[in-house]
Every structure is written in C-alpha cells, then in structure tokens.
VEXDREN-2710 file (C-alpha; in Angstrom, 1 decimal):
% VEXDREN-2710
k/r/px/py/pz
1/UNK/106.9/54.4/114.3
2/UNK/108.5/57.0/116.0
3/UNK/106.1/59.8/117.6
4/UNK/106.5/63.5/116.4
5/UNK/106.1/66.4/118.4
6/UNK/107.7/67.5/121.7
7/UNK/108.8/64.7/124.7
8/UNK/112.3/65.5/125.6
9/UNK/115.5/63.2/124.9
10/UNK/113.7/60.3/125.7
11/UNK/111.2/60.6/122.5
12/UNK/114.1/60.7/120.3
13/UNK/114.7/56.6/121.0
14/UNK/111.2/55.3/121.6
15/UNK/108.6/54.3/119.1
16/UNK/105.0/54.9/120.6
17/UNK/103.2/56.1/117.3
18/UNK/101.1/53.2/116.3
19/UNK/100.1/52.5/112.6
20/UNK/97.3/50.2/111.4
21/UNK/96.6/49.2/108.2
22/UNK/93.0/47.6/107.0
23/UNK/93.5/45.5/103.7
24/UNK/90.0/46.1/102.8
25/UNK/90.1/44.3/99.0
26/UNK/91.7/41.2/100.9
27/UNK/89.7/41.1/103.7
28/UNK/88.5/37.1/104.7
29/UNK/86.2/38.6/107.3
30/UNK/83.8/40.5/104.8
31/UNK/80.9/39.4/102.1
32/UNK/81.2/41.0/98.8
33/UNK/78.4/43.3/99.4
34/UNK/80.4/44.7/102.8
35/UNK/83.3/45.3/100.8
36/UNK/81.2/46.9/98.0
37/UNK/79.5/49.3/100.6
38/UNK/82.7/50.1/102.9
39/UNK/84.5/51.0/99.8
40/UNK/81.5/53.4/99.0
41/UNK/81.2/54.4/102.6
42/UNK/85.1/55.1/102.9
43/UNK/85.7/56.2/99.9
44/UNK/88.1/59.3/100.5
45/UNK/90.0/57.4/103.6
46/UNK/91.0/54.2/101.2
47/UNK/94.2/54.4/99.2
48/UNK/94.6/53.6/95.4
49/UNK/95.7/49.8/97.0
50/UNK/92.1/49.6/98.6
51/UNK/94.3/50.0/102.1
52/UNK/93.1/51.6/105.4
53/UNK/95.4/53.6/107.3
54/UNK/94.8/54.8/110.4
55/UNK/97.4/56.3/113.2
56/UNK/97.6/57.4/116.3
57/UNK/100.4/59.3/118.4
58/UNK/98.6/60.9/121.2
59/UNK/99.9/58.8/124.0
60/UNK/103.1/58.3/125.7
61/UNK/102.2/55.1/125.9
62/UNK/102.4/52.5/122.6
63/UNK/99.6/49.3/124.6
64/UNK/97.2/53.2/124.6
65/UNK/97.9/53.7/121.5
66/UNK/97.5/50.9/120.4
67/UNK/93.9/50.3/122.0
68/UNK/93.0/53.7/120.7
69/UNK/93.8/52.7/117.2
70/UNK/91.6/49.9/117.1
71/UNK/89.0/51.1/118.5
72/UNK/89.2/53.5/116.1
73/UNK/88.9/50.8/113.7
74/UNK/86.3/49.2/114.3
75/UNK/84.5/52.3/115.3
76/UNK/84.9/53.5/111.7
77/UNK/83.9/49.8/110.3
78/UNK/81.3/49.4/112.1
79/UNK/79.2/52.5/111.4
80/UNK/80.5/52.4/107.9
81/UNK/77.7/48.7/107.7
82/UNK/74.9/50.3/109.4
83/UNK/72.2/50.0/106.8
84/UNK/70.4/53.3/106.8
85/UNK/66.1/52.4/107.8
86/UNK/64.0/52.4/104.5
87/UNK/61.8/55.7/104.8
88/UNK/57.9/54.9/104.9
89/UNK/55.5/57.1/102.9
90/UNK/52.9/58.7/105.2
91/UNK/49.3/60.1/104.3
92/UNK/49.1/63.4/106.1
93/UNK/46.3/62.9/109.1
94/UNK/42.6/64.6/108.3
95/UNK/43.3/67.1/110.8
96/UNK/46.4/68.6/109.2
97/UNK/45.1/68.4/106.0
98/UNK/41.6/70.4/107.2
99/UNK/44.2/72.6/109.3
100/UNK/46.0/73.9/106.0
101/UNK/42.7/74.3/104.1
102/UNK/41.7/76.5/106.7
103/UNK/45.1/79.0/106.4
104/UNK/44.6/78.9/102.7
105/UNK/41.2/80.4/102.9
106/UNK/42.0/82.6/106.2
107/UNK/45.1/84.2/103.8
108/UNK/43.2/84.3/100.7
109/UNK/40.4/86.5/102.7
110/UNK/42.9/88.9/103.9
111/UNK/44.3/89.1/101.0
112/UNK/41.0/89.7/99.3
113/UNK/40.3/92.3/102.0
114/UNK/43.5/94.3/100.8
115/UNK/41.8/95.2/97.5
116/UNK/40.1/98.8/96.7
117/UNK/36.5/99.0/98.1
118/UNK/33.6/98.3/95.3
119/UNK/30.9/101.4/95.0
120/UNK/28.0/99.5/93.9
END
C-alpha cells in the first residue's frame, strides 16, 4: 500500500505502508476456546468478517514495517490469552482486625465526649 503523509517525489511511486490481516474465525492455529476469548478480548478491533487489521506506515522502510507490524501482532494476541490469576479470599490477620476495633471505640469516645455535660 502506498504510505500517506509527506516524503517528497519519491513516495509518490513506492509502496512502504504494510497491511496485515488476522483471519481470526479461520484460524488452524487456535482451540475453540482461544478463538472464543480473543473474540471477547478484541472485540472492538475485529470486523463484522471476524478479520484483524492491523497497519503500519511509520517507516521509510517496507522489511521495518513489516517487522513492526507483526510484532504488533503477536503482541496484541498474545496478551489478548493471558488468563487473568483467580483472586483468593483472605481472612483479615488478628492484628488488623483488633486494630480497627480499637479506632471504633477511640472515635466513638470522642464523639461521646462532644455531647453536653450531665449535672447530676
């Protein structure tokens, strides 16, 4: 593809924009269940066809563009599979939970303080 933006007379006859396109849905090198999650994951960068496009243009060069394209790719693929960690309930520690007690009653006694005086 050709490159937009400034270059001179020479840009105007050389392609260097490169152009990659992911066929997600006909993929050989994915399960089912990376498909399924991808398609989740990448959602808004999928078109109707279940196609990834990605382009680059900000080389001179179409072998750097090229590299930085799919890169790119599999940048975007790979942390698109990273399986977030399962999150593990935790008991608060006796310490804490004494350590709260105590700045209840500390803020209920000041608070308690606050009031008008008794004349009994």
């Amino acid at each position: 593809m050709r490159s937009s933006g400034p270059g001179g007379q020479h840009a105007n006859k050389v392609s260097s924009k490169v152009e990659v396109t992911f066929d997600l849905v006909n993929s050989g090198g994915l399960t089912e269940k990376e498909k399924s999650r991808l398609h989740l994951k990448l959602k808004s960068k999928l078109s109707k066809n279940g196609l990834l496009l990605l382009q680059c243009d900000e080389s001179r060069s179409q072998h750097k563009n090229k590299a930085v394209v799919t890169e790119r790719l599999f940048k975007l693929l790979e942390t698109a599979l990273i399986l977030p960690k399962k999150r593990k309930p935790s008991k608060p520690s006796r310490s804490s939970i004494e350590k709260r007690l105590k700045s209840k009653k500390k803020s209920a006694l000041k608070k308690a303080n606050r009031g008008k005086p008794r004349l009994d």
